[in-house]
Backbone as a chain_set.jsonl record, in Angstrom:
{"seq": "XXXXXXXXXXXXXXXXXXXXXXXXXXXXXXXXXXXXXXXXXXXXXXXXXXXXXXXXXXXXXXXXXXXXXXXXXXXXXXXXXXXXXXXXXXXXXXXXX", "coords": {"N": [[174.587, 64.28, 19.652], [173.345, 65.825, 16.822], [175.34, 68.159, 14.879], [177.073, 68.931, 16.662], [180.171, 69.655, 17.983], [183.506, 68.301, 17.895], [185.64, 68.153, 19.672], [186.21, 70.396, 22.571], [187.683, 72.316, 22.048], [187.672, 72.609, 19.121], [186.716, 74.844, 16.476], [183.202, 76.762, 16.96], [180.041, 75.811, 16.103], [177.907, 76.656, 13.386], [175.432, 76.227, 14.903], [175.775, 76.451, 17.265], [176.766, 79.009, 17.447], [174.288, 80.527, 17.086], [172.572, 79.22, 19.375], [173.864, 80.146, 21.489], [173.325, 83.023, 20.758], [170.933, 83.518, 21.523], [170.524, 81.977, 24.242], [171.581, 84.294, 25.092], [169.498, 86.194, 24.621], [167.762, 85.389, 25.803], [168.361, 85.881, 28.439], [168.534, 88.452, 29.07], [170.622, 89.495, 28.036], [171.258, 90.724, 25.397], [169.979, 92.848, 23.279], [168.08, 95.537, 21.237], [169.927, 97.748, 21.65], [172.406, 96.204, 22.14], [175.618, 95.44, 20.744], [177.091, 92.809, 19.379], [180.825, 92.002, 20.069], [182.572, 90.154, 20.456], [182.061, 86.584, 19.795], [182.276, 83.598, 19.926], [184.519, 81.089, 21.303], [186.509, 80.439, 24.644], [189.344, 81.429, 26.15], [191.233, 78.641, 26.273], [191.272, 77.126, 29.245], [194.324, 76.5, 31.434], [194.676, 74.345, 32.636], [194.681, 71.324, 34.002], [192.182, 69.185, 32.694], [189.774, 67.029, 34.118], [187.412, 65.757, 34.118], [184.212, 65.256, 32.108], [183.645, 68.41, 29.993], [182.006, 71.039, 29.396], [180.85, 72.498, 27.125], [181.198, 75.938, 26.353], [180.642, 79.023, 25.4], [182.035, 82.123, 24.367], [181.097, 85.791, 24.824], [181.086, 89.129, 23.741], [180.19, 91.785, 25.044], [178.845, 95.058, 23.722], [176.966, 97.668, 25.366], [175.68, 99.712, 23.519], [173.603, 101.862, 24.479], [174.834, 102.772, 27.133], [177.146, 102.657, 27.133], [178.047, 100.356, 28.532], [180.528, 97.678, 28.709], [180.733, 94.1, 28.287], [181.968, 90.973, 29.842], [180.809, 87.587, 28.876], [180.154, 84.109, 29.614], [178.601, 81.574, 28.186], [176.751, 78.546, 29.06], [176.468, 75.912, 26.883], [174.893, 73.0, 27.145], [173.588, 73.221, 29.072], [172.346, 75.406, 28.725], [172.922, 77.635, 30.339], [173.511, 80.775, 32.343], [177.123, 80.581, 32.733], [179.458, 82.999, 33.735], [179.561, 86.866, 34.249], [181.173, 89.628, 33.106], [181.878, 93.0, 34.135], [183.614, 95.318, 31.44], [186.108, 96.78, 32.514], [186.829, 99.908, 31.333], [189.362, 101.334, 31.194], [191.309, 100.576, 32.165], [191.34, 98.27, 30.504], [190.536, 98.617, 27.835], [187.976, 99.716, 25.17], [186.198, 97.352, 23.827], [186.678, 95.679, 20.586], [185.215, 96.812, 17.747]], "CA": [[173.729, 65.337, 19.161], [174.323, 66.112, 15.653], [176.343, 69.303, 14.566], [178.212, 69.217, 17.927], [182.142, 69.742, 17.803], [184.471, 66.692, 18.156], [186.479, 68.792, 21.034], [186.025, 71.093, 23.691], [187.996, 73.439, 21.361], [187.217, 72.993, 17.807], [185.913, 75.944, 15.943], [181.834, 76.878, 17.261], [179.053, 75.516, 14.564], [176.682, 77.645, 13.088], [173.901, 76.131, 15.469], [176.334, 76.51, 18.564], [176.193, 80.038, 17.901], [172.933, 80.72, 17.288], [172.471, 78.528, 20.545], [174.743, 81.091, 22.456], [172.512, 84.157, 20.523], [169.435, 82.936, 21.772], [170.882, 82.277, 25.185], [172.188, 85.75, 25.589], [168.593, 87.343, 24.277], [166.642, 85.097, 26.674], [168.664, 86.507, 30.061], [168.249, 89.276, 28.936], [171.875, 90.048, 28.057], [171.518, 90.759, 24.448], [168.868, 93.971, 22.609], [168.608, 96.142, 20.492], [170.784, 98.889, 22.041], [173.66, 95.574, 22.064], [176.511, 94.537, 19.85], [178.498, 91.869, 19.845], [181.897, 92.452, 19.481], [183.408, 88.689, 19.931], [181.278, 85.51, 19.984], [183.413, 82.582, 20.331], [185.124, 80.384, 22.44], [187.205, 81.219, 25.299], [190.66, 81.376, 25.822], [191.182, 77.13, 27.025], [192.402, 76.641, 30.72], [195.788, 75.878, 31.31], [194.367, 73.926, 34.084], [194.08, 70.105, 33.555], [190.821, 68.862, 32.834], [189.762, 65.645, 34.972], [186.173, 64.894, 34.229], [183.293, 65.791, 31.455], [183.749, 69.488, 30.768], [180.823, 71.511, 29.214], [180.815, 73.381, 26.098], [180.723, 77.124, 26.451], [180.938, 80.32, 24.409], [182.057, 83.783, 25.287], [180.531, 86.835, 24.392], [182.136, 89.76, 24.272], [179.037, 92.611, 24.744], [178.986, 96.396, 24.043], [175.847, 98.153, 24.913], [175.04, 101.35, 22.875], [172.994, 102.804, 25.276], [175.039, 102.917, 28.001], [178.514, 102.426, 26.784], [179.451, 99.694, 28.989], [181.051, 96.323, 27.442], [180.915, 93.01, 29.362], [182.554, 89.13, 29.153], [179.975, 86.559, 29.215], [180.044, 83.014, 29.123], [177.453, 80.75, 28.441], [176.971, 76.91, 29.004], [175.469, 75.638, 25.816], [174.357, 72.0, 27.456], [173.228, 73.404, 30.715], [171.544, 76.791, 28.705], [172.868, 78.992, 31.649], [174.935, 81.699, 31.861], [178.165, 80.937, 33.291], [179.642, 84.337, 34.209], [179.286, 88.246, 33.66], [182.517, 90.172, 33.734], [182.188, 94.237, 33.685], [184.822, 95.057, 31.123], [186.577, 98.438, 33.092], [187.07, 100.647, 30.076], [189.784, 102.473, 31.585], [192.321, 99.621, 32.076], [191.565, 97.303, 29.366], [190.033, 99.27, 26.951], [187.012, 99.18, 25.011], [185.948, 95.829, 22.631], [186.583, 96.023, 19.175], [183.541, 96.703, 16.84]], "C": [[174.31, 65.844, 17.844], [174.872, 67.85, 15.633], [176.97, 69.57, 15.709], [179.747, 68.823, 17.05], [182.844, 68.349, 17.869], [185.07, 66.785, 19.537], [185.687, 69.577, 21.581], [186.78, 72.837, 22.789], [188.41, 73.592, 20.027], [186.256, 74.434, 17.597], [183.865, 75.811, 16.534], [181.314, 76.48, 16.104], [178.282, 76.853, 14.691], [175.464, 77.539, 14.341], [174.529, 76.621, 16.939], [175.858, 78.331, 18.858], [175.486, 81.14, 17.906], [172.161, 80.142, 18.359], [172.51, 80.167, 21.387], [173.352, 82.241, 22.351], [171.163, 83.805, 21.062], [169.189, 82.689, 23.573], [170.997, 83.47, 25.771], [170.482, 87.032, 25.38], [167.438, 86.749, 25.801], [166.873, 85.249, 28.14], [168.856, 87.486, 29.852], [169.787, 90.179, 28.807], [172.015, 90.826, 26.315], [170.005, 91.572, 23.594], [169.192, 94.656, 21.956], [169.274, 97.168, 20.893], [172.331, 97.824, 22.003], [174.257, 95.204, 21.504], [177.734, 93.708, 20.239], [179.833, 92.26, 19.039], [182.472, 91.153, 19.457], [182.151, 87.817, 20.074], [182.145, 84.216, 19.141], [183.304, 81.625, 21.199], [185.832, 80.982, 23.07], [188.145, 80.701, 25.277], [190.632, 79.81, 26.204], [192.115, 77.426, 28.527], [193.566, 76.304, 30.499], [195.472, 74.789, 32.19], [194.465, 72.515, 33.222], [192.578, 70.095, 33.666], [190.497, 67.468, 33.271], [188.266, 64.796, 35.206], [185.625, 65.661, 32.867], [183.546, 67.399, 31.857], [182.82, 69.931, 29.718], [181.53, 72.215, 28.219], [180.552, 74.81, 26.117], [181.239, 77.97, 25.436], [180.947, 81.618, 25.504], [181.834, 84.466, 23.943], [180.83, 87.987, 24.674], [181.006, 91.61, 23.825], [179.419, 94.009, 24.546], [177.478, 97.109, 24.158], [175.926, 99.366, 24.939], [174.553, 102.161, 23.394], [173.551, 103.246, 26.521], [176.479, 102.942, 28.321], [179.242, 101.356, 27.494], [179.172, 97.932, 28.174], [180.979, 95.076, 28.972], [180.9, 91.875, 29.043], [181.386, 88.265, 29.587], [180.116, 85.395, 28.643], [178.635, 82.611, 29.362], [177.457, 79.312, 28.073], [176.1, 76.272, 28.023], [174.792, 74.373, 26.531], [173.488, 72.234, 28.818], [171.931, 74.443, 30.199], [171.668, 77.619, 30.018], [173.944, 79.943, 31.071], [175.742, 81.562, 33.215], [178.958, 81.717, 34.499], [179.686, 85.359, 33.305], [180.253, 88.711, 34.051], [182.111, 91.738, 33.645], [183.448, 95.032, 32.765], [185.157, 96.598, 31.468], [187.383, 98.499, 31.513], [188.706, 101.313, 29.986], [191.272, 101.619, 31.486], [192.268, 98.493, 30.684], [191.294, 97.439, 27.559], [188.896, 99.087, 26.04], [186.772, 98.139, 23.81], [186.067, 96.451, 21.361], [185.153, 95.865, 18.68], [183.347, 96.377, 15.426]], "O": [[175.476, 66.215, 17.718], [174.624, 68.579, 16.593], [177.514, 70.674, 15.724], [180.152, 68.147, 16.105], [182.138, 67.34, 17.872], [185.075, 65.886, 20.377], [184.503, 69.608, 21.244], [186.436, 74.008, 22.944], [189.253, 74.412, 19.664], [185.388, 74.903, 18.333], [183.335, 74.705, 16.434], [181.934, 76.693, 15.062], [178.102, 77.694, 15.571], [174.746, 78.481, 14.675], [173.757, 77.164, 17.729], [175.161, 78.853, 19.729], [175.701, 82.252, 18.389], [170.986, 80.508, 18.381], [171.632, 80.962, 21.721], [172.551, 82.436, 23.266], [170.303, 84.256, 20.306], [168.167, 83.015, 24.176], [170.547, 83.691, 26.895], [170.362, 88.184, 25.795], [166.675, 87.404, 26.511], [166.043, 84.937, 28.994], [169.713, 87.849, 30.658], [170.01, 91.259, 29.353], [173.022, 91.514, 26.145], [169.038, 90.853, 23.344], [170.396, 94.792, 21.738], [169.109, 97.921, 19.933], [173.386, 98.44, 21.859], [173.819, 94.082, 21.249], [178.741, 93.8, 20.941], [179.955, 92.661, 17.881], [182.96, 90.87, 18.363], [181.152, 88.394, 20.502], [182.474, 84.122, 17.958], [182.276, 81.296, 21.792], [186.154, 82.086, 22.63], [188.293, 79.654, 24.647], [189.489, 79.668, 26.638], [193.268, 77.819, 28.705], [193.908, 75.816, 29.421], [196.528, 74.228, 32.484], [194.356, 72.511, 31.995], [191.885, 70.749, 34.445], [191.108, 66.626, 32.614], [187.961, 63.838, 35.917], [186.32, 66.573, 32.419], [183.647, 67.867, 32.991], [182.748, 69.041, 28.87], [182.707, 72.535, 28.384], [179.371, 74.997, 25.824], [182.174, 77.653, 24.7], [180.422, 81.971, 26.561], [182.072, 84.191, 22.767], [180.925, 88.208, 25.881], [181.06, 92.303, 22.809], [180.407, 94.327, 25.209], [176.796, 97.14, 23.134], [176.153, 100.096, 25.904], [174.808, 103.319, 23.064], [172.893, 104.094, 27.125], [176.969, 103.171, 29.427], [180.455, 101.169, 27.401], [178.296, 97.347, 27.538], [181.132, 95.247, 30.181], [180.134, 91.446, 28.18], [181.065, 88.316, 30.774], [180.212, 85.309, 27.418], [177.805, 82.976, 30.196], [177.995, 78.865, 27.06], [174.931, 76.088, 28.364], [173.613, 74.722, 26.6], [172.843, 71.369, 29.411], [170.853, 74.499, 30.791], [170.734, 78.149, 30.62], [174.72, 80.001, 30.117], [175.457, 82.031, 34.316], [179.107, 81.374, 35.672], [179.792, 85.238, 32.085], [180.574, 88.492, 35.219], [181.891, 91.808, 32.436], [184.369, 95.404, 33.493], [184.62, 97.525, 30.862], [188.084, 97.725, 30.861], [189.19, 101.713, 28.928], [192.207, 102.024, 30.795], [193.256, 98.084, 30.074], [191.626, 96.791, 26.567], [188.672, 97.877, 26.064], [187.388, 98.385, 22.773], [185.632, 97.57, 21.089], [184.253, 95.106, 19.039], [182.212, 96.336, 14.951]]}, "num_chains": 1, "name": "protein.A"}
């Protein structure tokens, strides 16, 4: 597929994440009350990897209206979302803006 990565953790393309943004508006994770504070890749496993592993992006949400922030991945080849983390404000503190 053209403009795909070489790796699993080369830098995101432009289309990857406008992929992701498009993902995140169509589950309804991403409006106008939301800003992104990271949009990325995620940290890499330490884990071995032992088969085909999927391309994802994390998203690192704050919404405006409601003050709370939350980790989301999303599977660019699959178009799902991953997982939703709640990010507790209190212990980790809140996302950069």
């Amino acid at each position: 597929m053209p403009g795909l990565p070489d790796s699993l953790t080369s830098r995101p393309t432009a289309g990857e994440l406008d992929q992701a943004r498009i993902l995140l508006r169509e589950h309804g994770w991403l409006g106008e009350q939301t800003r992104i504070s990271y949009l990325g890749l995620p940290e890499p496993s330490s884990q071995p990897v032992y088969g085909p592993a999927s391309r994802t992006v994390q998203a690192i949400l704050l919404d405006t209206r409601t003050g709370m922030a939350r980790d989301i991945h999303v599977c660019l080849a699959d178009r799902t979302v991953v997982s939703v983390r709640e990010i507790d404000m209190l212990t980790e503190g809140p996302p950069a803006i």
